[in-house]
N, C-alpha and C positions, 0 to 999 in steps of 0.2 A: 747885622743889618745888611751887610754887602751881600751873604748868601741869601738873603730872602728876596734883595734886588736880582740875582744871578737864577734865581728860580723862577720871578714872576718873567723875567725875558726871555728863558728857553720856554715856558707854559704859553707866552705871548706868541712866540716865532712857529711854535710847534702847533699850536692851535686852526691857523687857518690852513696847514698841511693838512690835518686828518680832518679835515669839515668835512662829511660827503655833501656838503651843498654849494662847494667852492668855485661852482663854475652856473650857478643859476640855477633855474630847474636843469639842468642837463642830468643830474643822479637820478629826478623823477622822468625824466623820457627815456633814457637807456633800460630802468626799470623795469617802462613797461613795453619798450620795445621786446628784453628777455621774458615778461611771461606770456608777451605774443607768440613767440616764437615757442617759448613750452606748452603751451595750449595747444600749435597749431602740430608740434611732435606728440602731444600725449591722444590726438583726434586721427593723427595716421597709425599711431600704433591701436587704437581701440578697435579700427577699421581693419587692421591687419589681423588683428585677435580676433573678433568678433567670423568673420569670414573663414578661418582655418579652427574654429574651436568648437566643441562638445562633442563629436565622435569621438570612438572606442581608440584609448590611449593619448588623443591630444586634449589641451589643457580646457577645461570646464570654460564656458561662456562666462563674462563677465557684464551685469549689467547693475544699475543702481540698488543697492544694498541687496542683490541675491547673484548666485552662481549657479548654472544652469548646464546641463547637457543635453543634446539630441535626444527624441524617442523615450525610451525607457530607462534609459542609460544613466547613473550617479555618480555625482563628483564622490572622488574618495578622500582619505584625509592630506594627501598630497596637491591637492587640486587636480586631480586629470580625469578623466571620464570613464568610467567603467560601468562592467554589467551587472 
């Protein structure tokens, strides 16, 4: 009996340690502070791709379900833009 007492107080002690809700909504606002911030990283890098991509040798345009090169020019099975 004494070890099932000795377990329900380290499960008791230990429980509100790993809550991720231990401090109110704050796990839901830092949340979605980080997918603000990976939104606002994955919209500069699409802009930074999108501007340097589908000419011969850089990497194939990327746009919602298709990949694209300049001109005449074929993504190959690498993703890069060729003739």
């Amino acid at each position: 009996m004494s070890k099932l007492g000795v377990v329900l107080l380290i499960f008791l002690v230990l429980l509100p340690l790993t809550s991720p809700h231990q401090n109110g909504n704050g796990f839901a606002g830092n949340r979605a502070r980080q997918n603000d911030m990976q939104r606002r990283k994955n919209g500069l890098t699409n802009s930074l791709r999108r501007s340097s991509c589908g000419y011969v040798g850089q990497p194939c345009c990327i746009v919602p379900r298709r990949a694209y090169c300049h001109g005449d020019l074929n993504c190959n099975n690498v993703a890069m833009c060729v003739r």
